[in-house]
TORROVEX-170198 format. One line per field, with one value per residue (C-alpha): chain; x, y, z; residue in three letters; residue number from 1. Coordinates in nm, 4 decimals, padded with zeros to 6 digits. Example, Ala and Ser with C-alpha at 12.3 -4.5 7.8 and 13.67 -1.06 7.14 Angstrom:
% residues 2
chaine = [A A]
px = [01.2300 01.3670]
py = [-00.4500 -00.1060]
pz = [00.7800 00.7140]
residu = [ALA SER]
num = [1 2]
% end
This chain:
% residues 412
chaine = [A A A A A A A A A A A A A A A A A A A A A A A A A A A A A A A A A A A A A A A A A A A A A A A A A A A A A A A A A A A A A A A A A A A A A A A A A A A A A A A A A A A A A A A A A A A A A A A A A A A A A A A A A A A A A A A A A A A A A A A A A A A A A A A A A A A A A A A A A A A A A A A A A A A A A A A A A A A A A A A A A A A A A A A A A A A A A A A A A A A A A A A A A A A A A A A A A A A A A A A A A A A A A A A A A A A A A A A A A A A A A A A A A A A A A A A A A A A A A A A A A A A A A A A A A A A A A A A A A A A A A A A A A A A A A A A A A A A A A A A A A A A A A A A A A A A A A A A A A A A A A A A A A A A A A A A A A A A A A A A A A A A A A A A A A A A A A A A A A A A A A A A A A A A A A A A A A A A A A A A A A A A A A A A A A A A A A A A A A A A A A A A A A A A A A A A A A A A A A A A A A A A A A A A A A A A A]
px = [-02.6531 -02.4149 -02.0632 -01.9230 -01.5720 -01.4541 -01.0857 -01.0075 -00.6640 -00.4254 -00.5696 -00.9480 -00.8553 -00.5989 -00.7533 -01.0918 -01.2754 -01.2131 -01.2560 -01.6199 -01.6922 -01.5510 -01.7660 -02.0543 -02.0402 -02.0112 -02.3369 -02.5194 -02.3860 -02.5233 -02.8536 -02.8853 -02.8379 -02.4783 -02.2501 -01.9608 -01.5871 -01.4163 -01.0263 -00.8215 -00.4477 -00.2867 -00.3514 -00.1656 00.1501 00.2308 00.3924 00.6411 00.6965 00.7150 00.9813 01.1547 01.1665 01.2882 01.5824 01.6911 01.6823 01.8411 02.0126 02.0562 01.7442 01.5385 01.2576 01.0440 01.0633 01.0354 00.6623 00.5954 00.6183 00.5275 00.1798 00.0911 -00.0688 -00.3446 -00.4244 -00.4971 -00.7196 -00.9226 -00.9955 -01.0720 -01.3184 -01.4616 -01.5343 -01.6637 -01.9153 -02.0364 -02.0894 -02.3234 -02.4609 -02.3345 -02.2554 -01.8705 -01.5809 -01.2009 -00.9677 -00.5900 -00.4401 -00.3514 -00.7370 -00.9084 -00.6610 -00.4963 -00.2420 00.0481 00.3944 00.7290 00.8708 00.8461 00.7829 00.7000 00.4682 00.2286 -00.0847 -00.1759 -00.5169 -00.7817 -01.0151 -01.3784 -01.4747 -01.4180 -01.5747 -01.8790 -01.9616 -01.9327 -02.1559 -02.4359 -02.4465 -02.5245 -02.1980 -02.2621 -01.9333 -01.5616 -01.2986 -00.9845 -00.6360 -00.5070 -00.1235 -00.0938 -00.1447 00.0665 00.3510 00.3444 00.5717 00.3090 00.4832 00.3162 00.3954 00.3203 00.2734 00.4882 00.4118 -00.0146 -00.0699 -00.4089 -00.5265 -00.4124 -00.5876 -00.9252 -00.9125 -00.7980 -01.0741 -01.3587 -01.2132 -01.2494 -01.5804 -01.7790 -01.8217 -02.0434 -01.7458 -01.4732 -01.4979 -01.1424 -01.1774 -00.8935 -00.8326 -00.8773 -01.2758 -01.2050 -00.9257 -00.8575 -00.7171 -00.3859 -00.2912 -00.5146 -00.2297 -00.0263 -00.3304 -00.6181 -00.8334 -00.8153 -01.1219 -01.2393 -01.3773 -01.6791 -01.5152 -01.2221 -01.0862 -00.8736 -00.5940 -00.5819 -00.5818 -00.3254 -00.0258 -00.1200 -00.0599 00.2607 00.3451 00.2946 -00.0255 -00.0480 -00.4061 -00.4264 -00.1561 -00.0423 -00.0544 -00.4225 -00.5266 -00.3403 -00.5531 -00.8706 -00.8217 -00.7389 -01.0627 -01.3415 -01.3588 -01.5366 -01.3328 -01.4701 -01.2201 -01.4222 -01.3131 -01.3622 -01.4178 -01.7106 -02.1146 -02.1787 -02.3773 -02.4025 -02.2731 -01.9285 -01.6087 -01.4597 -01.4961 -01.2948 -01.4185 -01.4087 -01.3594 -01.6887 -01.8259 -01.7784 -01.9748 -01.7506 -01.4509 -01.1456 -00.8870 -00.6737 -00.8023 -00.5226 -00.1729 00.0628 00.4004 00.6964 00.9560 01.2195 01.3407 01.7369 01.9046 02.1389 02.3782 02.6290 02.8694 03.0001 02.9312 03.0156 02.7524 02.7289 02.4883 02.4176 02.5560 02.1934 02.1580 02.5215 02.4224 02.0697 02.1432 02.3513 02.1188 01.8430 02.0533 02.1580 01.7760 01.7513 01.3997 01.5037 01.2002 01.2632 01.5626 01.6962 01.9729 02.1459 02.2067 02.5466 02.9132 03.2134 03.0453 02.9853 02.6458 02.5166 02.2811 02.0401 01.8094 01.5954 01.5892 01.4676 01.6877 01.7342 01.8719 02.1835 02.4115 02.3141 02.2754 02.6424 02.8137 02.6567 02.7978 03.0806 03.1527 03.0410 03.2741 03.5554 03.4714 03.5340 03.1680 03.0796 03.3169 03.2163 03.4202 03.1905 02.8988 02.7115 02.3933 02.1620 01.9218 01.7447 01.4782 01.1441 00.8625 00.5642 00.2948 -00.0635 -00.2650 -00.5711 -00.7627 -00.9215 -00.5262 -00.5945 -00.8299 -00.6900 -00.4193 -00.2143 -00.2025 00.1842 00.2120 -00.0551 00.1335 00.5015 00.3810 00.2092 00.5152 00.7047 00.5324 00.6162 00.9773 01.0085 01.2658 01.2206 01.5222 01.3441 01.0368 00.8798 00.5298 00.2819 -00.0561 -00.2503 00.0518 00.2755 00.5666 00.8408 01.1283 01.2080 01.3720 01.2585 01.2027 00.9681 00.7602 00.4445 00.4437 00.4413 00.2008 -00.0305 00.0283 -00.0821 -00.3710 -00.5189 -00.3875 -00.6298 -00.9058 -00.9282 -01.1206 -01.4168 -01.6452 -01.6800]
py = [-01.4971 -01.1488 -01.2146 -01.0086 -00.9983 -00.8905 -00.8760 -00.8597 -00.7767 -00.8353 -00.6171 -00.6921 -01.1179 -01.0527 -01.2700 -01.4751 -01.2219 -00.9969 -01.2600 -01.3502 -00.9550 -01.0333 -01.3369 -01.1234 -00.8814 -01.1632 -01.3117 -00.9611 -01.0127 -01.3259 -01.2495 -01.0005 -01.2641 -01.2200 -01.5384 -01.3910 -01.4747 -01.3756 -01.3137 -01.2712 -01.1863 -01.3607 -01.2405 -00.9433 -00.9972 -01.3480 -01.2988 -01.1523 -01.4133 -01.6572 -01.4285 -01.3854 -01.8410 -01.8774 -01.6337 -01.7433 -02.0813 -02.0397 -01.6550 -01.7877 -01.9323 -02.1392 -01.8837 -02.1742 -02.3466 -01.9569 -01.9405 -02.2519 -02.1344 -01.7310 -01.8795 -02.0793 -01.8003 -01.6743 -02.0467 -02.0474 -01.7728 -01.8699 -02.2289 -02.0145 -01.8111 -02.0715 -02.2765 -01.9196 -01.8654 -02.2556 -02.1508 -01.9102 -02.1694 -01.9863 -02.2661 -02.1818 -02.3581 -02.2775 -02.2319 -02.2352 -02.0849 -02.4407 -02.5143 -02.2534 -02.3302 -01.9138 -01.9899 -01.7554 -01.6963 -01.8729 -01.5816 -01.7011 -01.4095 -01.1908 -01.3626 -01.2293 -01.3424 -01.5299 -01.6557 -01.7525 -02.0282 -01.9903 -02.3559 -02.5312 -02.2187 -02.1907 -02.5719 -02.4948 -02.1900 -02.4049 -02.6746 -02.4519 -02.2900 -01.9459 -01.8318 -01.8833 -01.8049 -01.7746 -01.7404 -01.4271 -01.3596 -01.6927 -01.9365 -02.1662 -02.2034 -02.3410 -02.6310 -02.6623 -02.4707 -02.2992 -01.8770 -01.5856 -01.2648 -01.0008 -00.7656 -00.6495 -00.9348 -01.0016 -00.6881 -00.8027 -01.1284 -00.9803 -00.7628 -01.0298 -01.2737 -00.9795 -00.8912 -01.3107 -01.3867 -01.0412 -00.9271 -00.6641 -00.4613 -00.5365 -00.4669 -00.4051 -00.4047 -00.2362 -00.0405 00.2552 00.3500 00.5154 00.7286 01.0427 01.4069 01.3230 01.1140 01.2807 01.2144 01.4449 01.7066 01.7050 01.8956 01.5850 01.4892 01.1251 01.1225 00.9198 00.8490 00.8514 00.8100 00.5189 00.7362 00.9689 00.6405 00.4754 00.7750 00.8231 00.4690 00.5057 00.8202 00.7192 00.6387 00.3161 00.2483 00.0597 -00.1468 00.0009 -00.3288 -00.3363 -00.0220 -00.0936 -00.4133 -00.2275 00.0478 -00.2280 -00.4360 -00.1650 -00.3293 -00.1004 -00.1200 00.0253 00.0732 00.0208 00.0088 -00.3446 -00.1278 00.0833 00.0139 -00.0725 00.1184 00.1133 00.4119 00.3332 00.3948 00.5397 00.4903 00.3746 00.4225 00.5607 00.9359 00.9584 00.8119 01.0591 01.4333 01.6507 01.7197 01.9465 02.0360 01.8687 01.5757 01.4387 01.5340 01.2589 01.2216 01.0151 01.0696 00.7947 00.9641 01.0524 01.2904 01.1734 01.4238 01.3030 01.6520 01.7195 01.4492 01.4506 01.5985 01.3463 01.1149 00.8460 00.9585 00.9146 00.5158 00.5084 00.6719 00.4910 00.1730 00.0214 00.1632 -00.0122 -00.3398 -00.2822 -00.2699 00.1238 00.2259 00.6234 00.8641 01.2179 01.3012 01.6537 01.7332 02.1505 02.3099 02.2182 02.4229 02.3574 02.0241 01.9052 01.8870 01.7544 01.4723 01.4376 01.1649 01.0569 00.7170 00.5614 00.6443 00.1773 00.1705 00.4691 00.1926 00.0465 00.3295 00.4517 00.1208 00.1182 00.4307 00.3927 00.0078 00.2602 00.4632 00.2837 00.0843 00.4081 00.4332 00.7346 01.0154 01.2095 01.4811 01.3260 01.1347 01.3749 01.2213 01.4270 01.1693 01.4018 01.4662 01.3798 01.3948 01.5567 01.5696 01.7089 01.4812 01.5329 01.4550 01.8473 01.9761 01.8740 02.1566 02.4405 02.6117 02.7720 02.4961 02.4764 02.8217 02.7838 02.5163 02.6571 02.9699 02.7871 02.6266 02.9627 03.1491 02.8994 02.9325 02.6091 02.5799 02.2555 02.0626 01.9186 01.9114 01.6603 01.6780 01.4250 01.5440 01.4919 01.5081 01.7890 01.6255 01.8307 01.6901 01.8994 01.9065 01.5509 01.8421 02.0300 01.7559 01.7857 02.1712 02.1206 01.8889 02.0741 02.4355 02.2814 02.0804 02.4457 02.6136 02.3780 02.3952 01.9899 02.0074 02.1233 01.9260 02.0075]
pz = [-00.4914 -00.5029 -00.3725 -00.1118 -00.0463 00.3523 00.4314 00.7782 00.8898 01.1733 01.4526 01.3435 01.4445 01.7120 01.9828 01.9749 02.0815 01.7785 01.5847 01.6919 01.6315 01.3277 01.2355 01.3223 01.0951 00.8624 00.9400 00.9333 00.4927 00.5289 00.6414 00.3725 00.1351 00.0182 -00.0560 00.1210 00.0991 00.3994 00.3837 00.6679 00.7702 01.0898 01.4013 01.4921 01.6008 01.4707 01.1114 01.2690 01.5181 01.2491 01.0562 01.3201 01.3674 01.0570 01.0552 01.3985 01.2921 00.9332 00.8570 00.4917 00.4314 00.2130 00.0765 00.0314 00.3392 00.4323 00.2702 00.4283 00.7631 00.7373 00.5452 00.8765 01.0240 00.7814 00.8148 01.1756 01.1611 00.8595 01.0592 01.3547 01.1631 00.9925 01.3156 01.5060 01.2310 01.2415 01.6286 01.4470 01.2586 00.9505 00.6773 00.6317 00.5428 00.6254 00.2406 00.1897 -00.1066 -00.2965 -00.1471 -00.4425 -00.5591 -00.5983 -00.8709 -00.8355 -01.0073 -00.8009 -00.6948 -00.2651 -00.0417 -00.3374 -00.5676 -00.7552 -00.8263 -01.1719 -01.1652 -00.9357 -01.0558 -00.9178 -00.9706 -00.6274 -00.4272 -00.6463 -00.6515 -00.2294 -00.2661 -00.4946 -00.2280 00.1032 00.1914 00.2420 00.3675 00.2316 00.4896 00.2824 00.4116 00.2810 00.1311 -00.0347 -00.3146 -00.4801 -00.7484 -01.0905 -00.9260 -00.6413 -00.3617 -00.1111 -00.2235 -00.0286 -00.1698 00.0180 00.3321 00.2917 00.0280 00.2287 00.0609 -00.2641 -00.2017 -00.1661 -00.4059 -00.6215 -00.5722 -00.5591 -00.9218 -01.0184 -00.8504 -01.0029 -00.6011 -00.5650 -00.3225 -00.1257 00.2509 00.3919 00.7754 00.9923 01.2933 01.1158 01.0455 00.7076 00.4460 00.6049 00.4276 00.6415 00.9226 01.2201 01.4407 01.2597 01.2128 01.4237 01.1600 00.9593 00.8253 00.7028 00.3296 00.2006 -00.1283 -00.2946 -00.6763 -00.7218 -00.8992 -00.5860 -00.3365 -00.5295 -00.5617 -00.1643 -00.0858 -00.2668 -00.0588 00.2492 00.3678 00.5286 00.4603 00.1953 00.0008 -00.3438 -00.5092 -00.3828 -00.5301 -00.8586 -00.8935 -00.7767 -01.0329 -01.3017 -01.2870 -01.1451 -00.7891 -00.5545 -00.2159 00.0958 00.3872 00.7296 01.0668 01.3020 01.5803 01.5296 01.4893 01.1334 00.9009 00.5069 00.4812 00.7260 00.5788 00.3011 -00.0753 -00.3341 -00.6171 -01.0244 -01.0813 -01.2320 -00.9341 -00.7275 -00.8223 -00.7012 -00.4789 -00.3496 -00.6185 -00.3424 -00.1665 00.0972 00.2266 00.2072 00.3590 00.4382 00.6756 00.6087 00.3127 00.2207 -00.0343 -00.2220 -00.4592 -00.6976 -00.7672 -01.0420 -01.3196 -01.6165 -01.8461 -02.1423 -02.3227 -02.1065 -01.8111 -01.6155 -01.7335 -01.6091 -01.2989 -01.2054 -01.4286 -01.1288 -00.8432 -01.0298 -01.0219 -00.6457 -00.5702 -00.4608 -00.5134 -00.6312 -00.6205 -00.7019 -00.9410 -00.9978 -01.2834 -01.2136 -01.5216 -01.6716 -01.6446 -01.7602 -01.8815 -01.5182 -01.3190 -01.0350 -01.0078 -00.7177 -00.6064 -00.2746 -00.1757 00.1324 00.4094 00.4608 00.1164 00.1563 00.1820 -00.1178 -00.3245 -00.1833 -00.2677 -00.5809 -00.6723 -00.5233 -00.7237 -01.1075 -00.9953 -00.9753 -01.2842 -01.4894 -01.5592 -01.3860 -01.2630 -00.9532 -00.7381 -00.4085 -00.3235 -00.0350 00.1619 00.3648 00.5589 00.7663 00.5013 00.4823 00.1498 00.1789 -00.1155 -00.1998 -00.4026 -00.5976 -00.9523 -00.9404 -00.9995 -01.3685 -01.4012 -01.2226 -01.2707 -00.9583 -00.7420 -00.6774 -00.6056 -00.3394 -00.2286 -00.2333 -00.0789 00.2009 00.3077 00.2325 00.5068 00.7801 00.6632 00.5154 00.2479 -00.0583 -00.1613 -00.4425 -00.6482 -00.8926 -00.9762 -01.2024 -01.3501 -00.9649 -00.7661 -00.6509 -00.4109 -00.2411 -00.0508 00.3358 00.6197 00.8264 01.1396 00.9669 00.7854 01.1158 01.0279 00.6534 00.6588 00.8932 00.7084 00.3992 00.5190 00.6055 00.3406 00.0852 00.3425 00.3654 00.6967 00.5130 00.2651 -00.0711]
residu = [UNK UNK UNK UNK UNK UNK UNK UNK UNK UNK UNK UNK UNK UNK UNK UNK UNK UNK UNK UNK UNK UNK UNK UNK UNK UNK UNK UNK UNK UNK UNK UNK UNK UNK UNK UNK UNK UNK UNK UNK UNK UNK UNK UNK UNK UNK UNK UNK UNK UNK UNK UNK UNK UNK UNK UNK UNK UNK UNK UNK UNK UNK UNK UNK UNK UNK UNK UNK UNK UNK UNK UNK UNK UNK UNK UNK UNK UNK UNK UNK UNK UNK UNK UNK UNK UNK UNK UNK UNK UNK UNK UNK UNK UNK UNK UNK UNK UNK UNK UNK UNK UNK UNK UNK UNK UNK UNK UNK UNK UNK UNK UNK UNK UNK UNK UNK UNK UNK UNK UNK UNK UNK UNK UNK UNK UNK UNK UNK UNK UNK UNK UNK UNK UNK UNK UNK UNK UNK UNK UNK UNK UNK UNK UNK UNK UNK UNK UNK UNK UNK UNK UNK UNK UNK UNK UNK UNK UNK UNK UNK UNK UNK UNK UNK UNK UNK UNK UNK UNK UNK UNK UNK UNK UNK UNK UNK UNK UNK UNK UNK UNK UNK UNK UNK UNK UNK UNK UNK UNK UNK UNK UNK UNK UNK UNK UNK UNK UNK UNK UNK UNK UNK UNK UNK UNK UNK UNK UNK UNK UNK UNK UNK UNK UNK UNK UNK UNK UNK UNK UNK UNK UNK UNK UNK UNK UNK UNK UNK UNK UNK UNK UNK UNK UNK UNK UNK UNK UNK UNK UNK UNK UNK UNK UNK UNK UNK UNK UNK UNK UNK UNK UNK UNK UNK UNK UNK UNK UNK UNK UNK UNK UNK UNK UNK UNK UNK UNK UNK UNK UNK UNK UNK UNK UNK UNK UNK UNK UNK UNK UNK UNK UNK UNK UNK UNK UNK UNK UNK UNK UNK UNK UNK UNK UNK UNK UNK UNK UNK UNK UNK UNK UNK UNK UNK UNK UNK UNK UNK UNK UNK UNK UNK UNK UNK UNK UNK UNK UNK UNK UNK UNK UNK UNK UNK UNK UNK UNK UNK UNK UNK UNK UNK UNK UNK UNK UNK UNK UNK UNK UNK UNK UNK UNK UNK UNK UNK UNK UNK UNK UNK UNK UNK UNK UNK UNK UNK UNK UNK UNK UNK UNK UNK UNK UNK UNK UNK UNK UNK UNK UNK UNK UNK UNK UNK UNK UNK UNK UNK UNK UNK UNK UNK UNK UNK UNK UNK UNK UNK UNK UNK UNK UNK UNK UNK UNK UNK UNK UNK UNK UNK UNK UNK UNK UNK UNK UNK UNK UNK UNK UNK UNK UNK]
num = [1 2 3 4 5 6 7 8 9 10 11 12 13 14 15 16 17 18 19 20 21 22 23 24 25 26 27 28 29 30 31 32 33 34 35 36 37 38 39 40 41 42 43 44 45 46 47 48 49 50 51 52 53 54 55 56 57 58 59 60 61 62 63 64 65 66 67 68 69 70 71 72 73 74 75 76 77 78 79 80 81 82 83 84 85 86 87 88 89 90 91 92 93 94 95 96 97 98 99 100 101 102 103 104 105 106 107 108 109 110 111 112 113 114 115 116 117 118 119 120 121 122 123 124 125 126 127 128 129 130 131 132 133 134 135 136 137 138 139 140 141 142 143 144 145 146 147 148 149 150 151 152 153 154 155 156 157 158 159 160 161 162 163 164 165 166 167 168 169 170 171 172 173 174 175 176 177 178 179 180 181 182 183 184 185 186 187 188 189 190 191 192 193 194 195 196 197 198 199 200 201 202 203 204 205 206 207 208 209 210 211 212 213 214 215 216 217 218 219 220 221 222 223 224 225 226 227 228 229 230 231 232 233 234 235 236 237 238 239 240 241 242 243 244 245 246 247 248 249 250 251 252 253 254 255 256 257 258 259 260 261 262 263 264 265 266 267 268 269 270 271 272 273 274 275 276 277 278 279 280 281 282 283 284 285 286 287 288 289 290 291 292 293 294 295 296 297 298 299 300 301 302 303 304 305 306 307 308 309 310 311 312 313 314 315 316 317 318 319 320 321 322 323 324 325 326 327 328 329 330 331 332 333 334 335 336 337 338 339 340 341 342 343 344 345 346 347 348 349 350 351 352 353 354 355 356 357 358 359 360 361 362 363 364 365 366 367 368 369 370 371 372 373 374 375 376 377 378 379 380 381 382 383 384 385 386 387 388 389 390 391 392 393 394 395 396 397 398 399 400 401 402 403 404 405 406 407 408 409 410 411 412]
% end
């Protein structure tokens, strides 16, 4: 039989009712005649109840007891799914990570995934089982530990075991009925797109929107898996949803397909460094090591041989990234007149493949931006992506000046 792979997330099994909707749209695959492997994320709510257990009970604490406990509640919901769809009289069966078993590396709370071995759910699926309820965000170490796999691993998961068991597409199901050109509750004229490359998906996860997990898309892209992002809430129809799919999947679109943004965003500006080789490993060597994830990095022109460095961070990690600095500093290996941080920033991008075939599209974009008196702090661009860094007050306008200034709201 095909394999289909349907990922349901926190709000889509927050109570039993959701869950039987849930379960239903899992026999509707069923009846079409798909073995289906259903993975789900706790109900909504409870991960971080279970976080928040362990730290109360130990500050300092064991990251694999940690796993142990933060795992327990994509377990409850798989059994609960499992035993809804029997209800149904849908064959299923209830799966824990160490179950399948999903082997993953021993890095607890941040594993990644290593292999999943389709033996023990395809001996299930040859004697009757017709449904797999999986418990997403885990699997298990080389020393046999229960792992989990880091905030959104669910997505991961399924994309994971669509890419291992050949599936046909995975299903992601949220509260959200589809990828939009920007978050509709910053623009209203937002509009919802059938499909979308994987390239374009992926550097919009990374820049903000929450749809779909980077790591997700990155695994997607790798191994061809069609994903579909659906909502839980709405009728279903084949055609629900949005799209994720190859570039040459999709016939044509907008030179610009999406606004992104992100408004927890800091600038950071070393003055007056020393301009020498290997002053920027000095510089982002130690920020690396402190764990600041820098984004955008401007160099000014040199004088006197001094610059200025600058660099965005998110605005949790300005501590770091100051005592980092602060610690090369006053080992000798970087000499700076002051360290100045403006956290009242925010990132907004445009993203699209189509910007590799026409020219003009940053000037569109700067001038849009221009004429609601918008001024850029910084600028760093890739081959689809043209990112500029604002003031955090103007991010809504930004966003909304260049969502009509690229004409998303209409279809291609």
């Amino acid at each position: 039989m095909p394999v289909l792979v349907m990922k349901f997330g926190g709000t889509s099994v927050a109570t039993l009712d959701r869950i039987k909707r849930a379960a239903k749209r899992v026999g509707v695959e069923v009846a079409k005649g798909y073995d289906v492997i259903v993975i789900v994320s706790a109900m909504s709510g409870k991960t971080n109840e279970l976080v928040g257990w362990v730290t109360e009970t130990s500050p300092l604490f064991d990251a694999r007891e940690y796993d142990a406990v933060v795992s327990s509640g994509e377990n409850v919901t798989a059994g609960l799914m499992a035993l809804t769809l029997q209800e149904m009289d849908v064959p299923a069966r209830s799966w824990q990570g160490w179950q399948v078993p999903l082997k993953t590396t021993s890095a607890h709370s941040a594993a990644r995934i290593e292999e999943i071995p389709t033996g023990n759910i395809n001996a299930k699926f040859s004697e009757g089982m017709k449904v797999a309820v999986v418990a997403g965000f885990q699997g298990i170490s080389p020393e046999g530990r229960i792992t989990t796999l880091g905030r959104g691993g669910s997505d991961t998961t399924a994309v994971a075991f669509a890419a291992a068991f050949g599936a046909e597409r995975c299903d992601i199901y949220t509260d959200v009925d589809g990828v939009y050109t920007t978050d509709p509750r910053i623009c209203g004229k937002a509009r919802k797109m059938d499909k979308i490359a994987f390239e374009e998906m992926l550097e919009l996860a990374s820049l903000g929107a929450k749809v779909l997990q980077t790591r997700s898309v990155e695994l997607a892209m790798r191994y061809g898996v069609r994903l579909r992002v659906v909502s839980s809430f709405e009728e279903q129809s084949d055609n629900a949803g949005t799209l994720v799919c190859a570039e040459e999947d999709i016939m044509e679109s907008n030179v610009v397909s999406g606004v992104a943004f992100s408004r927890d965003e800091a600038k950071m500006t070393l003055i007056s460094v020393a301009d020498r080789p290997g002053i920027a490993a000095a510089i982002f060597g130690p920020l690396s090591e402190a764990g600041v994830n820098v984004d955008m990095i401007v160099q000014n022109i040199s004088e006197e041989g001094r610059t200025d460095m600058t660099f965005s961070c998110p605005t949790d990690q300005v501590l770091r990234a100051e005592k980092a600095m602060n610690d090369a500093k006053g080992r000798g290996d970087i000499n700076f007149h002051e360290l100045v941080v403006d956290d009242a920033v925010a990132k907004v991008s445009v993203v699209g493949i189509g910007m590799r075939s026409h020219a003009g599209v940053a000037a569109q974009m700067f001038k849009a931006l221009q004429d609601e008196g918008i001024n850029i702090k910084v600028i760093t661009t890739s081959e689809i992506k043209i990112s500029v860094l604002i003031d955090r007050k103007y991010m809504e306008l930004a966003v909304q000046a260049l969502h009509d200034a690229f004409g998303l709201e209409k279809v291609t």
